[in-house]
C-alpha positions as CSV (number, residue, x, y, z in Angstrom):
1,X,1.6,1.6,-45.3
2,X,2.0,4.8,-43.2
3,X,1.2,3.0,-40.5
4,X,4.0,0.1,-41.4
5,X,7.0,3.4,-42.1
6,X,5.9,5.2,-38.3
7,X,6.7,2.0,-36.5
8,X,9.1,1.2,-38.2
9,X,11.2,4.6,-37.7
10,X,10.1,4.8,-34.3
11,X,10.9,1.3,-33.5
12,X,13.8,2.5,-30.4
13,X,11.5,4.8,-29.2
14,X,8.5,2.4,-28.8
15,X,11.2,-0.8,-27.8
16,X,12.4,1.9,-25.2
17,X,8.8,2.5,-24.1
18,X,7.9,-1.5,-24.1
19,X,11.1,-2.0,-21.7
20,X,10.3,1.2,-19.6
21,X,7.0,-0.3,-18.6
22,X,8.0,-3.6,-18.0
23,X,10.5,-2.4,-15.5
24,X,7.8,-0.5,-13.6
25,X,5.4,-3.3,-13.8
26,X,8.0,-5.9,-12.3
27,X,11.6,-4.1,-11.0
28,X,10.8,-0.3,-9.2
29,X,8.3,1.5,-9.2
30,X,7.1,5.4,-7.9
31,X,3.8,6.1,-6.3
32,X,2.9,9.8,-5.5
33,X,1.1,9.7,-2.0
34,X,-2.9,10.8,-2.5
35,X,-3.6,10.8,1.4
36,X,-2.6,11.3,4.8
37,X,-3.3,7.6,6.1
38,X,0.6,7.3,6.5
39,X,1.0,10.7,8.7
40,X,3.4,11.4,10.0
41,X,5.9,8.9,7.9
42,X,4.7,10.2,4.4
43,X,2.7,13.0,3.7
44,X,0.7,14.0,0.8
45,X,2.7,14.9,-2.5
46,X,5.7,12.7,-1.6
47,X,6.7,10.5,-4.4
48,X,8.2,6.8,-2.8
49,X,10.5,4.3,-4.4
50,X,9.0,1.0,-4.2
51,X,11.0,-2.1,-5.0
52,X,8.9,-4.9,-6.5
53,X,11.6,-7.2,-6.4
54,X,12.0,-7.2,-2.5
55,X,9.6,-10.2,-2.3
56,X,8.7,-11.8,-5.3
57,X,9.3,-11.7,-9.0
58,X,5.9,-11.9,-10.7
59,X,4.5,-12.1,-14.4
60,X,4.6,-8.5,-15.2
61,X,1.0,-6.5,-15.0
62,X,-0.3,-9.9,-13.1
63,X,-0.5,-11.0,-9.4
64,X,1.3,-13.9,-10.6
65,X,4.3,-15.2,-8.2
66,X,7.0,-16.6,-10.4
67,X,9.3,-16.8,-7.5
68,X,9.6,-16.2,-3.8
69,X,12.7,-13.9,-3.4
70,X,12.1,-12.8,0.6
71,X,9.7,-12.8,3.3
72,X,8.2,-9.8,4.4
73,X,9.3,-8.3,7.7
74,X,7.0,-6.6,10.2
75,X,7.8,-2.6,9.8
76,X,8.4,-2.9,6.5
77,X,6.3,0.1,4.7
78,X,4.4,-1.7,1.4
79,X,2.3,-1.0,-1.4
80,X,-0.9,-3.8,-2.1
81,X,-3.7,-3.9,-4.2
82,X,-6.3,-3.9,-1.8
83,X,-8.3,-7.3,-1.2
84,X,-11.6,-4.7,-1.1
85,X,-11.9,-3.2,-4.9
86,X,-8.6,-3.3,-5.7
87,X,-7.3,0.1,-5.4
88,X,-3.7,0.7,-4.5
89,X,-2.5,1.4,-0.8
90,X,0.6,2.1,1.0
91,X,0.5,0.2,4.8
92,X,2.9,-0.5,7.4
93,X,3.4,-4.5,8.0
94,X,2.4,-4.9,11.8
95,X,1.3,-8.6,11.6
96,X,2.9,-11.3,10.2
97,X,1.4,-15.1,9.2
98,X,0.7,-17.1,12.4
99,X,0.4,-13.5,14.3
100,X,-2.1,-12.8,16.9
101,X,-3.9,-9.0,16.9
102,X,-5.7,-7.6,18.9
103,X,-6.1,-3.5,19.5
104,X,-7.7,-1.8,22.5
105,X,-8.1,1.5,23.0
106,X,-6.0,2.0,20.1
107,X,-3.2,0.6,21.7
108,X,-2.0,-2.6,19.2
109,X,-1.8,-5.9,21.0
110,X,0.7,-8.4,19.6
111,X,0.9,-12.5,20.3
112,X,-0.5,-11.1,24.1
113,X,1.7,-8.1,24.3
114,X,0.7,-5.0,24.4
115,X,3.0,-2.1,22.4
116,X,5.1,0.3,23.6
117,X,4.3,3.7,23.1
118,X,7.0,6.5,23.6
119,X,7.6,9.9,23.5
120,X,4.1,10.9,23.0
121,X,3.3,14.5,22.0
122,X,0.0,16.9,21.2
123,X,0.7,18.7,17.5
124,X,-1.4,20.7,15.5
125,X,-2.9,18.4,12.2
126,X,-5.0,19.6,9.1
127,X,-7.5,17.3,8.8
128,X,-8.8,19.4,5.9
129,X,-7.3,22.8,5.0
130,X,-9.7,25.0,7.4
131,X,-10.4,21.6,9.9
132,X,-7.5,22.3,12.8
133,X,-7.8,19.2,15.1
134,X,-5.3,18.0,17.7
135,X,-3.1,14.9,17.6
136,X,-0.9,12.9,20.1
137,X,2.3,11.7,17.7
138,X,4.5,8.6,19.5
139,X,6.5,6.2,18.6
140,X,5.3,2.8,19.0
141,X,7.6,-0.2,19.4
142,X,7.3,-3.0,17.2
143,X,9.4,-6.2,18.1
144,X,12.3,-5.3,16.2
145,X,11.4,-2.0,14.9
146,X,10.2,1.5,16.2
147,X,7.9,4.1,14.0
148,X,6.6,6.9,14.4
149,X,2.2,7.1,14.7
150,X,0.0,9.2,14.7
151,X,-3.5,9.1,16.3
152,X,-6.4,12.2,16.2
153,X,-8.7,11.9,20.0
154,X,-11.6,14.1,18.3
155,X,-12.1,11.9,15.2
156,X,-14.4,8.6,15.3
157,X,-12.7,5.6,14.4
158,X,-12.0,2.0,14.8
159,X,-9.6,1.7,18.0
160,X,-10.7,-1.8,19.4
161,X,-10.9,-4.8,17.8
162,X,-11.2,-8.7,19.0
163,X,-7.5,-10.7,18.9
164,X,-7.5,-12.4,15.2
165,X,-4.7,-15.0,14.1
166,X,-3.1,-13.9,10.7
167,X,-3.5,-16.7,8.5
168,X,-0.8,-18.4,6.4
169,X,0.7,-16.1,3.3
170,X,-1.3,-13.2,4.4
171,X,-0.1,-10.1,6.4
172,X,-1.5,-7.7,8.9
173,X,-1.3,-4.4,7.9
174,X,-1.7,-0.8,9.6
175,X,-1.4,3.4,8.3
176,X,0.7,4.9,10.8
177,X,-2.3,7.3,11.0
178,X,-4.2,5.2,12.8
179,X,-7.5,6.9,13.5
180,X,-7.6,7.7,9.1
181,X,-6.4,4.7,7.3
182,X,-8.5,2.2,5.5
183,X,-6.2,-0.6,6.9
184,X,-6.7,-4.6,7.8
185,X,-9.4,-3.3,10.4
186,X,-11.8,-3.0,7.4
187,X,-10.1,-4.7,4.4
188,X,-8.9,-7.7,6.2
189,X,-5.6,-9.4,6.0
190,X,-3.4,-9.0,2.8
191,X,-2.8,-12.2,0.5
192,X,0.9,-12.1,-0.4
193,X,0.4,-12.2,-3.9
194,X,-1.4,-8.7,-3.2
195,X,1.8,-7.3,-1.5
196,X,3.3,-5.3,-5.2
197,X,6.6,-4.1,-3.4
198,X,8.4,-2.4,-0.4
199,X,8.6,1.2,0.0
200,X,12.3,2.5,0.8
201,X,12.8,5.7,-0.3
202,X,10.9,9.1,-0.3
203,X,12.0,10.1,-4.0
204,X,10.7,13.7,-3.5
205,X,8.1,15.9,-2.0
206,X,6.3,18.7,-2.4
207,X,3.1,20.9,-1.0
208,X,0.3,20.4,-3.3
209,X,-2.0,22.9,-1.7
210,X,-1.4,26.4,0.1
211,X,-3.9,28.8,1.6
212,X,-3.8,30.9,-1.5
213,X,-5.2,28.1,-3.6
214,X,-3.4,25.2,-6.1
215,X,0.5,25.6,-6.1
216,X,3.1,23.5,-5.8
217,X,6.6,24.0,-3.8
218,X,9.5,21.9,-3.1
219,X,9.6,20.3,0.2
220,X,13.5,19.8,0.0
221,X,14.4,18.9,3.1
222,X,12.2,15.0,2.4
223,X,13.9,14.3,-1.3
224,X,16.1,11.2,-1.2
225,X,15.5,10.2,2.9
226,X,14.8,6.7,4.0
227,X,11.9,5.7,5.6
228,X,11.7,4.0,8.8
């Protein structure tokens, strides 16, 4: 009976709740940023806007296409759940179906064509707070859209890899920190259905950790910018 009356006089509260999560589950959506496998585009403690509706309309909480709104464009930042465990990731479309990849020297090679690579520059990066490295920043020309990347000389990783066709309704997908990303090089190509929505929007930022410990301060100058 008590049971029965709180339900019952909370009934808006728990409708608003219901409709709340069905929006985030299938209309927008935020995702704080964990890692720096998007450097320098986001950065850990940004929050992004990510629209679920710029590709397909699914059966809220499933994989489930209902309907086919838009095709994916290469550039365009995403969030997936990965083909490899499932856990969610933020990529940068580089590939698209039909596609041929290739990367040498970390250098991305496109249907034959090797990228562009321009203003390239050393900076100072963090790897870990106390672990200073140095990386070379540039931005690399995709057909149709330049972005900024970010690549680290000193750290091991996965620069070269064989030319691969993308297959049908599945996508190609790269961190803009190339040499730290757990990207298509080792999770493969992304099924459409595992594509969840396109970020647009940094929502808001902050530092997360300082050299005096835990502590959290507006990064102002990122709330509300586009990404590229």
């Amino acid at each position: 009976m008590n049971l029965r009356r709180t339900l019952r006089e909370n009934r808006g509260f728990l409708l608003f709740l219901l409709g709340f999560g069905l929006f985030r589950t299938a209309v927008a959506d935020w995702n704080p940023i964990p890692s720096a496998s998007m450097r320098p585009t986001l950065l850990e403690g940004d929050v992004v806007l990510v629209n679920r509706l710029a590709y397909d309309l699914k059966l809220p909480l499933t994989d489930v296409v209902l309907l086919p709104l838009a095709e994916p464009q290469r550039g365009d930042i995403v969030t997936l759940s990965s083909p490899a465990g499932g856990t969610r990731l933020i990529k940068r479309i580089v590939g698209l179906p039909g596609d041929r990849i290739a990367m040498q020297g970390g250098v991305l090679i496109l249907n034959g064509q090797p990228l562009a690579y321009t203003d390239r520059r050393t900076v100072g990066e963090q790897l870990a707070p106390g672990w200073p490295v140095a990386a070379v920043r540039a931005t690399e020309q995709l057909p149709g859209h330049s972005h900024a990347v970010q690549f680290l000389p000193g750290v091991t990783a996965r620069r070269d890899f064989a030319e691969r066709t993308v297959p049908a309704d599945e996508f190609f997908l790269l961190g803009d920190n190339r040499d730290n990303s757990e990207d298509s090089r080792y999770i493969g190509t992304v099924p459409r259905e595992k594509l969840i929505g396109r970020a647009h929007h940094v929502l808001v930022a902050a530092d997360w950790l300082g050299e005096d410990g835990w502590r959290m301060a507006p990064r102002w100058g990122r709330w509300f910018t586009a990404l590229r």
